[in-house]
N, CA and C atoms as an extended XYZ file, in Angstrom:
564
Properties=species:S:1:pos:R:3:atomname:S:1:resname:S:1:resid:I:1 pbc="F F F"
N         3.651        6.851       13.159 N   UNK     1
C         5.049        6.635       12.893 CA  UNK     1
C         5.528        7.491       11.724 C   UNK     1
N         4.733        7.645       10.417 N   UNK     2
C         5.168        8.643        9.947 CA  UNK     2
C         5.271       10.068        9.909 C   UNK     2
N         4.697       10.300       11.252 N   UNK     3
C         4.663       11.752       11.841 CA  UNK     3
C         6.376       12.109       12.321 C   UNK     3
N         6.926       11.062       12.369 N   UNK     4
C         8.327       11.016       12.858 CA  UNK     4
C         9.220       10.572       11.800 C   UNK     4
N         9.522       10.293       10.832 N   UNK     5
C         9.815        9.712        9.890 CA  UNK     5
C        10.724       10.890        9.052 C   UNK     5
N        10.174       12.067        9.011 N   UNK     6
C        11.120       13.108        8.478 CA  UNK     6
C        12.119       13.450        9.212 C   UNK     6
N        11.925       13.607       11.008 N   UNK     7
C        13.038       14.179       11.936 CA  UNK     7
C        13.713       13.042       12.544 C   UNK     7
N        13.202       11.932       12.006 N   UNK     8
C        14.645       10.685       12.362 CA  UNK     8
C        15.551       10.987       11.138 C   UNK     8
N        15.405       10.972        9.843 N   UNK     9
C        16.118       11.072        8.960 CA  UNK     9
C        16.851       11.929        8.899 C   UNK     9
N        16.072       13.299        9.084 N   UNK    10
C        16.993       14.644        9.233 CA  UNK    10
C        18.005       14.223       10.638 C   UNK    10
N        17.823       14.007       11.473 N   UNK    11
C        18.765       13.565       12.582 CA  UNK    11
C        19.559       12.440       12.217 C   UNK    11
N        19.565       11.891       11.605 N   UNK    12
C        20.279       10.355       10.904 CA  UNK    12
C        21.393       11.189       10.424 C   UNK    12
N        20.773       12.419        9.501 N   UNK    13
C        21.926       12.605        8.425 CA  UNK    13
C        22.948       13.356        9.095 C   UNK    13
N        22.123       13.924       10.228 N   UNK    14
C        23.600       14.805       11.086 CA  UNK    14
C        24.363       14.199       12.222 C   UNK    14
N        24.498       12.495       11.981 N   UNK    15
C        24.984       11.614       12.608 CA  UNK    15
C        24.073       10.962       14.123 C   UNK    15
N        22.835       11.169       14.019 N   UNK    16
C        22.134       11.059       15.423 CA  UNK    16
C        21.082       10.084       14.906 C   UNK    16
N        21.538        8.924       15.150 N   UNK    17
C        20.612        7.354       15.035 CA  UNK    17
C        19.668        7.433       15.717 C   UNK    17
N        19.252        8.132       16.984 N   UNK    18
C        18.285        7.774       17.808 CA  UNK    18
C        17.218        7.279       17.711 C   UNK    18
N        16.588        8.962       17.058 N   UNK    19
C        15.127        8.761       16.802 CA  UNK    19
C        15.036        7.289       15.674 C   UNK    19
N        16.053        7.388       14.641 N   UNK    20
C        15.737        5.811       13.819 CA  UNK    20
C        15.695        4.992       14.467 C   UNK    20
N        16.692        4.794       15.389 N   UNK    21
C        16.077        3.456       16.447 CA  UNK    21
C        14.685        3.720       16.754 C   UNK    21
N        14.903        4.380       17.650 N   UNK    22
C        13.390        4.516       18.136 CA  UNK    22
C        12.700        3.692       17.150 C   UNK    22
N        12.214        4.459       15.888 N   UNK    23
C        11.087        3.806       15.015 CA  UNK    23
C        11.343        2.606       14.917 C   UNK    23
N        12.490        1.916       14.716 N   UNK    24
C        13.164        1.001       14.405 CA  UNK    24
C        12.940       -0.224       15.288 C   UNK    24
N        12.716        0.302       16.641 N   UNK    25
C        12.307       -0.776       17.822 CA  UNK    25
C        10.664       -0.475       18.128 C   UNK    25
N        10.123        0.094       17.899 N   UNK    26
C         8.840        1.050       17.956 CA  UNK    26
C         7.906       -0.476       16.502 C   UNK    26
N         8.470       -0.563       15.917 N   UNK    27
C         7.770       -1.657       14.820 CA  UNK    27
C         8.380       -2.498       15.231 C   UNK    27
N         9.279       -3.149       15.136 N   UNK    28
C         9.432       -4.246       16.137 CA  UNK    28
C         8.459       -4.649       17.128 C   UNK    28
N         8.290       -3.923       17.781 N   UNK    29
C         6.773       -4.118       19.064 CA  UNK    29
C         5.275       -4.682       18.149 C   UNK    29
N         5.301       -3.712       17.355 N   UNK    30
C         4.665       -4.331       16.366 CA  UNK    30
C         4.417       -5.478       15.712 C   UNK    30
N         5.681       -5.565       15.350 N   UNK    31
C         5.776       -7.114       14.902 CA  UNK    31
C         5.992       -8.396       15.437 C   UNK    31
N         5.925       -8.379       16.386 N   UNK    32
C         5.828       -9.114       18.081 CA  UNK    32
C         4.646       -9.363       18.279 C   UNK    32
N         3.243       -8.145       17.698 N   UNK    33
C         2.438       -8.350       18.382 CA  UNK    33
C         1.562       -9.691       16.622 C   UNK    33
N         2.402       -9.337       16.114 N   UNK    34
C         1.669      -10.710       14.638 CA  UNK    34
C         2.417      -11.848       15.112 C   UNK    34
N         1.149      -12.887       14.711 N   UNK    35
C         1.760      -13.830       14.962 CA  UNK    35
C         1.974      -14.395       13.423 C   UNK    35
N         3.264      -14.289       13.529 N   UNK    36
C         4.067      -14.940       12.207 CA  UNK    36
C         3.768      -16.277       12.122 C   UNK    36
N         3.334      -17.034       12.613 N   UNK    37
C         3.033      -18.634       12.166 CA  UNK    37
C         1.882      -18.159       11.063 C   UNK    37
N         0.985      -17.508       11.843 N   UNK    38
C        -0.462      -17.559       10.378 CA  UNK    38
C        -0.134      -16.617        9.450 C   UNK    38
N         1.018      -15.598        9.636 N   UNK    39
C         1.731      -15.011        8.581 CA  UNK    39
C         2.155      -15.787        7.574 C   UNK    39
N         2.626      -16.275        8.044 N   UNK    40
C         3.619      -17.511        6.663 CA  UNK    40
C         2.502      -18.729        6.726 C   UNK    40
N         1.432      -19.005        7.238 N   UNK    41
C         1.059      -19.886        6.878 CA  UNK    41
C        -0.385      -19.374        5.723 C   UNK    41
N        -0.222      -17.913        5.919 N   UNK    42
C        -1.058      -17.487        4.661 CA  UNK    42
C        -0.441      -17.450        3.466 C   UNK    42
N         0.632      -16.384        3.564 N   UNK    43
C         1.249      -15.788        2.774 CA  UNK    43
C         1.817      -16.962        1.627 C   UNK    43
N         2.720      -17.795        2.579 N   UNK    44
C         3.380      -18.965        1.963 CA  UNK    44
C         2.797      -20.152        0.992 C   UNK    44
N         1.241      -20.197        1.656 N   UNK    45
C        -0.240      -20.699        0.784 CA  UNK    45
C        -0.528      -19.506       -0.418 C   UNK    45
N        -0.418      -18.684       -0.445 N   UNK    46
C        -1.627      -18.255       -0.958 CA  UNK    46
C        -0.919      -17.146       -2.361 C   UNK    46
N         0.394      -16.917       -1.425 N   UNK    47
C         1.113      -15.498       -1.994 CA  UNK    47
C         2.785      -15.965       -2.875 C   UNK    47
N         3.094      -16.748       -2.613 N   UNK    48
C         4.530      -17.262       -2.407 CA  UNK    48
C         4.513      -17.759       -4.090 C   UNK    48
N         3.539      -18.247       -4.293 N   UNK    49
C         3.417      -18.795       -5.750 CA  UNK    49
C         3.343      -18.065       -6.403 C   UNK    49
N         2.758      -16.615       -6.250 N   UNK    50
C         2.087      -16.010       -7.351 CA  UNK    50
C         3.552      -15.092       -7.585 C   UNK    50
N         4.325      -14.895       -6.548 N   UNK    51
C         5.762      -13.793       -7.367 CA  UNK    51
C         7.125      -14.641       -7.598 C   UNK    51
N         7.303      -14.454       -8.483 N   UNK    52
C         8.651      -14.818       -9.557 CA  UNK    52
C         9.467      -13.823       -8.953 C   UNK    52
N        10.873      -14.182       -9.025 N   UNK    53
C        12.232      -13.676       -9.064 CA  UNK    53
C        12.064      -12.556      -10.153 C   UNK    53
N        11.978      -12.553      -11.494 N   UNK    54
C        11.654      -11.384      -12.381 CA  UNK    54
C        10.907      -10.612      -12.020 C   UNK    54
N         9.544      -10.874      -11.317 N   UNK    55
C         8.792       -9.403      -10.600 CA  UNK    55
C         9.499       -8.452       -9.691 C   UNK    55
N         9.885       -9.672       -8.795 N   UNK    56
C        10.565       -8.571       -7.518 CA  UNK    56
C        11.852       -8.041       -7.984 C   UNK    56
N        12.547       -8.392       -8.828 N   UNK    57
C        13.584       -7.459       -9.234 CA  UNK    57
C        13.173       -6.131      -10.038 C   UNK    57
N        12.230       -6.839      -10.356 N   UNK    58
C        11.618       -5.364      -11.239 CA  UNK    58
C        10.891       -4.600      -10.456 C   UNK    58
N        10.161       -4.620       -9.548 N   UNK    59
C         9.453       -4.095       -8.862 CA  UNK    59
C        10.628       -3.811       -7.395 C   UNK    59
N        11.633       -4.157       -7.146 N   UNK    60
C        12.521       -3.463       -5.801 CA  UNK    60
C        13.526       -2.809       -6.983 C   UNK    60
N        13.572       -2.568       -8.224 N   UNK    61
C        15.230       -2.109       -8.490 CA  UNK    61
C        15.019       -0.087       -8.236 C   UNK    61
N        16.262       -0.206       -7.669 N   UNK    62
C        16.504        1.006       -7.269 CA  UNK    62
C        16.258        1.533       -5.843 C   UNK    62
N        15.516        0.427       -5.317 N   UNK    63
C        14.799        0.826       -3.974 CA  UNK    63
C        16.153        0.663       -3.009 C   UNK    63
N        15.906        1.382       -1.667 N   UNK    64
C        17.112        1.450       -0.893 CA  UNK    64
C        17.400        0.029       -0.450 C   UNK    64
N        16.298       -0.709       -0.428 N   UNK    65
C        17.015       -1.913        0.839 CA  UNK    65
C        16.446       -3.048       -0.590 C   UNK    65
N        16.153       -2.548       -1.625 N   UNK    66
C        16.220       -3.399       -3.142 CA  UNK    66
C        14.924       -4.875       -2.367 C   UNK    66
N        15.315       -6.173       -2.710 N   UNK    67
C        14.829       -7.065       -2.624 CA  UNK    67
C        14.692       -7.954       -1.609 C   UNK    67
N        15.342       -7.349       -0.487 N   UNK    68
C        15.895       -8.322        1.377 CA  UNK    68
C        14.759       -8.188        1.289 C   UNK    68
N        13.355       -7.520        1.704 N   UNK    69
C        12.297       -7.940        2.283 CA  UNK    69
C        11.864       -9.114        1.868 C   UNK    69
N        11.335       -9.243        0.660 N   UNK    70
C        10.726      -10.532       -0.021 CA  UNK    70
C        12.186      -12.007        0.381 C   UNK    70
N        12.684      -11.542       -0.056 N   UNK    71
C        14.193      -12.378        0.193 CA  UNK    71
C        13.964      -13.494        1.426 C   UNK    71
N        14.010      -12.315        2.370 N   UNK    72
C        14.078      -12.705        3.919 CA  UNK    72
C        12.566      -13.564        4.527 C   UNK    72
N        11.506      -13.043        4.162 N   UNK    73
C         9.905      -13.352        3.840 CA  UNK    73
C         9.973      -14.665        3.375 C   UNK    73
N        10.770      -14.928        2.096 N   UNK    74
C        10.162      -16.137        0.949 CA  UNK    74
C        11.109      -17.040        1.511 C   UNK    74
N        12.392      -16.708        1.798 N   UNK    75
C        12.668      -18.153        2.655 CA  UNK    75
C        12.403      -18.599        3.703 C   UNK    75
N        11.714      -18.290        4.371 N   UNK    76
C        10.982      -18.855        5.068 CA  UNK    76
C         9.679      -20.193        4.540 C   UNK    76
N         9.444      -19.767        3.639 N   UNK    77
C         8.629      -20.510        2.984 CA  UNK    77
C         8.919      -21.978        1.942 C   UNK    77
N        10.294      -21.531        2.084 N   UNK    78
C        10.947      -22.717        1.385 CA  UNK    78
C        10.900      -23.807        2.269 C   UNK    78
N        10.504      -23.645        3.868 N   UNK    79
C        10.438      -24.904        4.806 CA  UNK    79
C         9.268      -24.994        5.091 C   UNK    79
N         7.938      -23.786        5.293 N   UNK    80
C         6.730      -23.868        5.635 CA  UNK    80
C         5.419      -24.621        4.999 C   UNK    80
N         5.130      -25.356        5.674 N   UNK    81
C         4.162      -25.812        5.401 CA  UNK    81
C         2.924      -25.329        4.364 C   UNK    81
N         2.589      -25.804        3.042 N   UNK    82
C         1.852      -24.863        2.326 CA  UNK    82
C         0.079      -25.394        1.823 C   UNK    82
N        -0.564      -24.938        2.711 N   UNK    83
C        -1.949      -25.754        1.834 CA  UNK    83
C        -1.875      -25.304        0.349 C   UNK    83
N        -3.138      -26.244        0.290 N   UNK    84
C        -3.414      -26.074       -1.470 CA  UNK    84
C        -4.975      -25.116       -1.394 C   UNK    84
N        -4.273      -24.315       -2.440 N   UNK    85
C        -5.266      -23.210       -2.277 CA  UNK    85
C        -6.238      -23.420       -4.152 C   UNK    85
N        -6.976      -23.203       -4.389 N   UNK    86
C        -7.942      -23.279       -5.759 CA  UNK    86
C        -7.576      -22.670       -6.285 C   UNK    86
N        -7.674      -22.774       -7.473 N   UNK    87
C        -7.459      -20.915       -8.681 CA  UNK    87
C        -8.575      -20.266       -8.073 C   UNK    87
N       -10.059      -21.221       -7.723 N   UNK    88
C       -10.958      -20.072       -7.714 CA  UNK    88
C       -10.648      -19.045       -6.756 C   UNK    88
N        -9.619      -19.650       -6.058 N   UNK    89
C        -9.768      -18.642       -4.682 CA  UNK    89
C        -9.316      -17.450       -5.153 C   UNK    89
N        -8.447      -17.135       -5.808 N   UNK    90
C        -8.124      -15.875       -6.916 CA  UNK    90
C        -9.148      -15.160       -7.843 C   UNK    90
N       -10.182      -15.715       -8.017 N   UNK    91
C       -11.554      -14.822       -8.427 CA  UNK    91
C       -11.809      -13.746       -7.473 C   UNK    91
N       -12.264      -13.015       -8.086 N   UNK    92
C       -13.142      -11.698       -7.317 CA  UNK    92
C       -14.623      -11.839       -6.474 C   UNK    92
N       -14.265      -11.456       -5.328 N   UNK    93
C       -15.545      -11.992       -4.457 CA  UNK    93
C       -16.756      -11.394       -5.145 C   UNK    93
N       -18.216      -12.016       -5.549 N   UNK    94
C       -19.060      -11.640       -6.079 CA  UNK    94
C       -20.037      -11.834       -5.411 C   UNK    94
N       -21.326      -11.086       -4.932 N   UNK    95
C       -22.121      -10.634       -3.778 CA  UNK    95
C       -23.105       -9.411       -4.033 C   UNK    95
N       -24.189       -9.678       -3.712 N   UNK    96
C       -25.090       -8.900       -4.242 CA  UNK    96
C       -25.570       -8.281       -2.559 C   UNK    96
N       -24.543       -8.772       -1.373 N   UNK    97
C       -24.617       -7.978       -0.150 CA  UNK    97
C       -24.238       -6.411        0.138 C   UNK    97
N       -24.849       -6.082        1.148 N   UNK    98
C       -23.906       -4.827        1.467 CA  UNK    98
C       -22.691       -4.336        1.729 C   UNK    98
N       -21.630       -4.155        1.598 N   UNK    99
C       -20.361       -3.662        1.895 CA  UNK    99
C       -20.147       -2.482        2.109 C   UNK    99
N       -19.278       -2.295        3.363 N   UNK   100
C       -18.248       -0.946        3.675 CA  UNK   100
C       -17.216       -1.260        3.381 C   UNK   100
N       -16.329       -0.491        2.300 N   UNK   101
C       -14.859       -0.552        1.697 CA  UNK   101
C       -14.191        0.942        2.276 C   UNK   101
N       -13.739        0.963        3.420 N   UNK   102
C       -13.101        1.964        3.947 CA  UNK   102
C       -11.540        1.883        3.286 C   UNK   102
N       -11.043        3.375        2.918 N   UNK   103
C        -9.452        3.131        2.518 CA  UNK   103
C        -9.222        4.704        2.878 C   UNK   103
N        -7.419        4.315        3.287 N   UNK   104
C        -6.956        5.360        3.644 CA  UNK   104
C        -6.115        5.756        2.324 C   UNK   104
N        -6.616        7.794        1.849 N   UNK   105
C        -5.510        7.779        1.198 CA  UNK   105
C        -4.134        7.778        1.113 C   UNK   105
N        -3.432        7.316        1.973 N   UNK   106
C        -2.129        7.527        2.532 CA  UNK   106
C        -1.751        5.813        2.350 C   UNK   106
N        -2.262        4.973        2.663 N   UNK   107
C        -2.205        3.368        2.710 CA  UNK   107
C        -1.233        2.953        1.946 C   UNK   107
N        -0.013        2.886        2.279 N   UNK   108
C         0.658        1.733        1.407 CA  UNK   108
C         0.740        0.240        1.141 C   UNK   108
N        -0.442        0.031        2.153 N   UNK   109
C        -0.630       -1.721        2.458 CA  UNK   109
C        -2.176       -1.977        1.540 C   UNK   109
N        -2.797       -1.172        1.885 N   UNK   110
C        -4.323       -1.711        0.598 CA  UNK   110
C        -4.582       -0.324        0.487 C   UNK   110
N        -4.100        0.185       -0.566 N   UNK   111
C        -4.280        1.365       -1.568 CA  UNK   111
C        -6.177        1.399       -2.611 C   UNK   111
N        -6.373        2.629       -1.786 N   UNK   112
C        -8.153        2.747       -2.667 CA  UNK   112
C        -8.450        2.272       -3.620 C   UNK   112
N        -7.271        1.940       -4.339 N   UNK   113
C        -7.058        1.553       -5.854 CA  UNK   113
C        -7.722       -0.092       -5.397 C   UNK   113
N        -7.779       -0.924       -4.781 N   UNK   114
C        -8.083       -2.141       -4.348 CA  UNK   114
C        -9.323       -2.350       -3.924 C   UNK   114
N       -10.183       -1.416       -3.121 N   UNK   115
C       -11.247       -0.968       -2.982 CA  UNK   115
C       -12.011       -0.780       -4.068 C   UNK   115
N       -11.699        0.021       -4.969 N   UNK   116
C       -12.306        0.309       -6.164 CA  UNK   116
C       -12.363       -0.907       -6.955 C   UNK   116
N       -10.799       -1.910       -7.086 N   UNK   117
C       -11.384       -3.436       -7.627 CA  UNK   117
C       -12.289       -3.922       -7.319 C   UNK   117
N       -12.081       -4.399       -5.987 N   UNK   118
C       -13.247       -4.842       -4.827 CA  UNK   118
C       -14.942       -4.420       -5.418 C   UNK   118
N       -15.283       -3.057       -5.163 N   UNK   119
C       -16.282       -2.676       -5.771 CA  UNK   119
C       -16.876       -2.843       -7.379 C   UNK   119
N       -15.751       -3.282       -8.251 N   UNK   120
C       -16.095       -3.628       -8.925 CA  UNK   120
C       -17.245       -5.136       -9.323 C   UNK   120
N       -16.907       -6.115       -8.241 N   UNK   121
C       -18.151       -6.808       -8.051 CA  UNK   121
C       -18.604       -7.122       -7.298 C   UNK   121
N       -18.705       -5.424       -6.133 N   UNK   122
C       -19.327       -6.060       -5.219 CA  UNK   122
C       -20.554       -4.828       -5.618 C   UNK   122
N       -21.825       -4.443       -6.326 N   UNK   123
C       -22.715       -3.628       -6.758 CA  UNK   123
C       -23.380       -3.184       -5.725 C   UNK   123
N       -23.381       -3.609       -4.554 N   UNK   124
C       -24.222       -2.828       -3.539 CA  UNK   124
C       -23.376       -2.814       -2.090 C   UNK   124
N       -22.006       -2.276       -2.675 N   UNK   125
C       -21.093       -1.558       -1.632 CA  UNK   125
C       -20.907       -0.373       -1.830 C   UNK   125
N       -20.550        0.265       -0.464 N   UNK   126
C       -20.184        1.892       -0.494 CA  UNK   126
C       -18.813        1.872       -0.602 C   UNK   126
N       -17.619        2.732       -1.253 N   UNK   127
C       -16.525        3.063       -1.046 CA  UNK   127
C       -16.218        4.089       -0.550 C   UNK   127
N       -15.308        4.309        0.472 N   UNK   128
C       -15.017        5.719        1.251 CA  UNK   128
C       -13.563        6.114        1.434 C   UNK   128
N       -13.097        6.801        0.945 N   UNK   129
C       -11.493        7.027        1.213 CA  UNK   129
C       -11.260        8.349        2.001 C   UNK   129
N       -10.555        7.777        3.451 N   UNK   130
C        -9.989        9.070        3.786 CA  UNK   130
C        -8.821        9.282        3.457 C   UNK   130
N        -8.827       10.818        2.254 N   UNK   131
C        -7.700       11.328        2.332 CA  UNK   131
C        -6.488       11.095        3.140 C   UNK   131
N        -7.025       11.177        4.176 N   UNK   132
C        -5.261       11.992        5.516 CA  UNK   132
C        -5.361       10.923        5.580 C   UNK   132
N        -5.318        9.726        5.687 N   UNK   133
C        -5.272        8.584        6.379 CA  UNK   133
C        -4.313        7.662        5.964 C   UNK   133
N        -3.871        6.573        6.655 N   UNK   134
C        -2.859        5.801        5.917 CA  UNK   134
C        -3.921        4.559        6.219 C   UNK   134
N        -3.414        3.126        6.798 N   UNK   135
C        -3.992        1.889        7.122 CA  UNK   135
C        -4.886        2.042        8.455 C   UNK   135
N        -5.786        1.502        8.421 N   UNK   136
C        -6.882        1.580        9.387 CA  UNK   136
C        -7.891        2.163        9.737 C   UNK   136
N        -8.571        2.665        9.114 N   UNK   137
C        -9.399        3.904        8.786 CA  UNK   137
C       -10.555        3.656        9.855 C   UNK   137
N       -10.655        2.619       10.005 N   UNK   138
C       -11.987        2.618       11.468 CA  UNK   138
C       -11.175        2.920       12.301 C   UNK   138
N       -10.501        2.705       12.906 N   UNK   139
C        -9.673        3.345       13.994 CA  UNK   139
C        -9.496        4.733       14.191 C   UNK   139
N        -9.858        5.447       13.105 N   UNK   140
C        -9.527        7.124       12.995 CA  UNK   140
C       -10.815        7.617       12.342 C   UNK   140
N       -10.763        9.303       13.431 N   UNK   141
C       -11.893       10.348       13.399 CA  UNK   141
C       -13.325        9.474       13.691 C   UNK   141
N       -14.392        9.680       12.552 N   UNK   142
C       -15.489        9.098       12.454 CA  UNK   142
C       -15.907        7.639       11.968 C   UNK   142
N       -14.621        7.106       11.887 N   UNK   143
C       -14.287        5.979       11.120 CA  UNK   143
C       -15.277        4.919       11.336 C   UNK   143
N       -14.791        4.840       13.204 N   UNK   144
C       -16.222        3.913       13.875 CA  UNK   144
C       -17.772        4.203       13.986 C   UNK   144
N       -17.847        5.189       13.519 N   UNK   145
C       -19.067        5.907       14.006 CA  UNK   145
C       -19.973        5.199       12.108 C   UNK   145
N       -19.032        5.178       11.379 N   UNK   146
C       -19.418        4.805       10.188 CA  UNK   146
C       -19.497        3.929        9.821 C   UNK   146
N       -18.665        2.571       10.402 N   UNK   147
C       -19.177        1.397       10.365 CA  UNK   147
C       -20.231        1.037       11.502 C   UNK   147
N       -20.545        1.682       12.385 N   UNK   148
C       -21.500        1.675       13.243 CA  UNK   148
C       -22.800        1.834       12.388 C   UNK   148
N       -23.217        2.918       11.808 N   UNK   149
C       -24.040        3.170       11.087 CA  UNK   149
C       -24.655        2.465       10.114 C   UNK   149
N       -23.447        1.713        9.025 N   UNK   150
C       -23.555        1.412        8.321 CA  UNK   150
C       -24.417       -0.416        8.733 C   UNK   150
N       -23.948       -0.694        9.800 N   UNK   151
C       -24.382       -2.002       10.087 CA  UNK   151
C       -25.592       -2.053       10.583 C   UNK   151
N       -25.818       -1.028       11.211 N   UNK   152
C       -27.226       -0.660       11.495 CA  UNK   152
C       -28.261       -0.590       10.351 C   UNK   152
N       -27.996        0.129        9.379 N   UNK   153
C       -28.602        0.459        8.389 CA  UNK   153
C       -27.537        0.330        6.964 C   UNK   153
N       -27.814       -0.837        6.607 N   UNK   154
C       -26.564       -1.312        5.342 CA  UNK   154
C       -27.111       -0.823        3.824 C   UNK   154
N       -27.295        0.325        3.787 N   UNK   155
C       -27.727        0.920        2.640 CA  UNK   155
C       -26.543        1.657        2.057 C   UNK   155
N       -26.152        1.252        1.514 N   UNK   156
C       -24.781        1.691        0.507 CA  UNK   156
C       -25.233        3.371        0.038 C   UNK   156
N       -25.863        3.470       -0.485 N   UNK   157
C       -26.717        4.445       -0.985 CA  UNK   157
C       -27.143        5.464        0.116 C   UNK   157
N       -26.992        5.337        1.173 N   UNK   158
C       -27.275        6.214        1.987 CA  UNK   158
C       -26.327        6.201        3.198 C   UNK   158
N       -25.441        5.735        2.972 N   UNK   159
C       -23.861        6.161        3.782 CA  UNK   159
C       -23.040        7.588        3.136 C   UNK   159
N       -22.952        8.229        3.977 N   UNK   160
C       -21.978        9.644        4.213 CA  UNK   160
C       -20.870        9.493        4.473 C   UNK   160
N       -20.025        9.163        3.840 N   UNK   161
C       -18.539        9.236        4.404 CA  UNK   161
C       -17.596       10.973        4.404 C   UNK   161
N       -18.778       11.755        4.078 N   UNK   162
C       -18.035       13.272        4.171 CA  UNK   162
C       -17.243       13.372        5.558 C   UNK   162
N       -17.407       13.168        6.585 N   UNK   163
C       -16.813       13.216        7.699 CA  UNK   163
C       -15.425       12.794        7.369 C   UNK   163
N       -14.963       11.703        6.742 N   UNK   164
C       -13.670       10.977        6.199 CA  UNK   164
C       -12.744       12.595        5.862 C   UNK   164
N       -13.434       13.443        5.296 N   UNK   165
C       -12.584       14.557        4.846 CA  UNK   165
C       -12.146       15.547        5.508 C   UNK   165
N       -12.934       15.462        6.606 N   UNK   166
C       -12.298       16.419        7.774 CA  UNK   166
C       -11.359       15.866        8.824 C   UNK   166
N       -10.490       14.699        8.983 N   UNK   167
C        -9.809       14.016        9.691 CA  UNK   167
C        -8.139       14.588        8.856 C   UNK   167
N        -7.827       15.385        9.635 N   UNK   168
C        -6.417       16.082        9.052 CA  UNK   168
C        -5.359       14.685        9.190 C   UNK   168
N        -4.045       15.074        8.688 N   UNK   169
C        -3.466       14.071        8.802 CA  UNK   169
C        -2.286       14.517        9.714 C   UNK   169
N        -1.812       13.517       10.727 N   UNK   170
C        -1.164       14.004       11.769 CA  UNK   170
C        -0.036       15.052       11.524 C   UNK   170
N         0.474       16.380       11.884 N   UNK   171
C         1.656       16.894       11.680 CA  UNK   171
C         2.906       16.134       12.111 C   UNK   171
N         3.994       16.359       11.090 N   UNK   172
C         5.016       15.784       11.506 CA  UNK   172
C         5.603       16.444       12.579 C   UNK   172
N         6.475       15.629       13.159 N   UNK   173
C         7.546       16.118       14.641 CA  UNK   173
C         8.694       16.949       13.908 C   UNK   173
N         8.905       17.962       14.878 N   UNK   174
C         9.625       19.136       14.442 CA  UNK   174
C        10.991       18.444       15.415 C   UNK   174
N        10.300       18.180       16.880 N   UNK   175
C        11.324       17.768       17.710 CA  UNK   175
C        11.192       16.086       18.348 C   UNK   175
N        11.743       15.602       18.767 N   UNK   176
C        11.529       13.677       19.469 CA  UNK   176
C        10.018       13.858       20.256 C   UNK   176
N         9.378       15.055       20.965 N   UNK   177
C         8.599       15.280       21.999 CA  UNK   177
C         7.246       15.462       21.496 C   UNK   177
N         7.571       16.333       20.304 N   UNK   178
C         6.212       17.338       19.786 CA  UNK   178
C         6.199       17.592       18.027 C   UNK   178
N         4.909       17.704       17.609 N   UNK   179
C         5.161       18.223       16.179 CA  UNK   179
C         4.762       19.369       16.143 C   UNK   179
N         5.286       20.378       17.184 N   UNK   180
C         5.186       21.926       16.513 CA  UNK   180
C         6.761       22.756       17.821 C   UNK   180
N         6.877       23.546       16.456 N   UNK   181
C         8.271       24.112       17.243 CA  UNK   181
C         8.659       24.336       18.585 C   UNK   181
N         9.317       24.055       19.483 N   UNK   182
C         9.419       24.206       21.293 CA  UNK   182
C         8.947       26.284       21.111 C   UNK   182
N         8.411       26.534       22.363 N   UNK   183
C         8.298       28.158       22.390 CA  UNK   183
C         9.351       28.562       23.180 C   UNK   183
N         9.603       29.896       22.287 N   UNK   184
C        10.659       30.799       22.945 CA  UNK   184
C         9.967       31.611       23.686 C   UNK   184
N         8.982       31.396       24.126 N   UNK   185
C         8.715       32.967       24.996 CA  UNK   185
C         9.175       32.499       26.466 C   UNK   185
N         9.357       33.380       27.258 N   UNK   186
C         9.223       33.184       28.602 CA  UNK   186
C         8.339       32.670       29.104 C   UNK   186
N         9.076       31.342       30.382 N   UNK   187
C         7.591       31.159       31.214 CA  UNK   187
C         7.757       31.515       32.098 C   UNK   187
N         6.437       31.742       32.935 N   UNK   188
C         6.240       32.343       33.863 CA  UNK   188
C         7.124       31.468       35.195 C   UNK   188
């Protein structure tokens, strides 16, 4: 989706909504496919407490669509049902197991930076960041091939994630069809 994300906008600005729909109904499908009950019945447990009105203003000011997300999100929660969750559950998981901490550098949803917490107590995990990548990193290039491996043989210490660096990151769309310019030559 963000391969498209520059030529909806550029088309937005010269009055042509399309392609934004598109994306626009394109996540939607998406979000159809979560089921929002265990959405809010996490979030609303677990998350809902921990942000104040003073964070999210500070953390959306200036942003285009500012604070509606959380807005729209947290009331919901003003009717949802909320277990009771521990402080401990807010500790850092501690484990002297093996771990794969895959992160995409592109991720705006769990940024490497979280991984690297993570690893902080977890001592006999590997961390691997692909560059080009945004969310989902087993899903892309060698991704599977590396948690394959790794479960096979859970040696932190002897996982390769070099492959992670050769997974380019998709080109953006030039046109709605393709991300490289239509050709002018003649066809046959």
């Amino acid at each position: 989706m963000s391969s498209l994300g520059p030529l909806a906008i550029d088309r937005a600005a010269a009055g042509d909504f399309g392609p934004l729909l598109a994306l626009a109904l394109a996540q939607e499908r998406v979000g159809r496919q979560m089921a929002a009950g265990m959405f809010f019945a996490v979030t609303c447990s677990e998350d809902h407490r921990l942000v104040n009105s003073e964070a999210i203003e500070r953390e959306t000011a200036g942003r285009f669509l500012r604070d509606s997300l959380f807005r729209t999100r947290w009331a919901a929660c003003d009717s949802w049902p909320q277990g009771d969750v521990p402080e401990s559950y807010f500790e850092p998981v501690r484990s002297e197991k093996p771990v794969l901490l895959l992160s995409g550098g592109l991720d705006p949803v769990t940024p490497p930076s979280w991984a690297e917490q993570a690893a902080a107590t977890l001592p006999s995990s590997a961390q691997l960041v692909a560059p080009s990548v945004g969310h989902g990193v087993a899903a892309v290039g060698c991704g599977m091939n590396l948690v394959e491996r790794f479960l096979e043989d859970p040696r932190p210490e002897q996982t390769d994630g070099s492959c992670l660096q050769e997974i380019e990151r998709p080109p953006f769309f030039v046109t709605p069809v393709s991300p490289m310019e239509p050709s002018t030559e003649a066809r046959p």
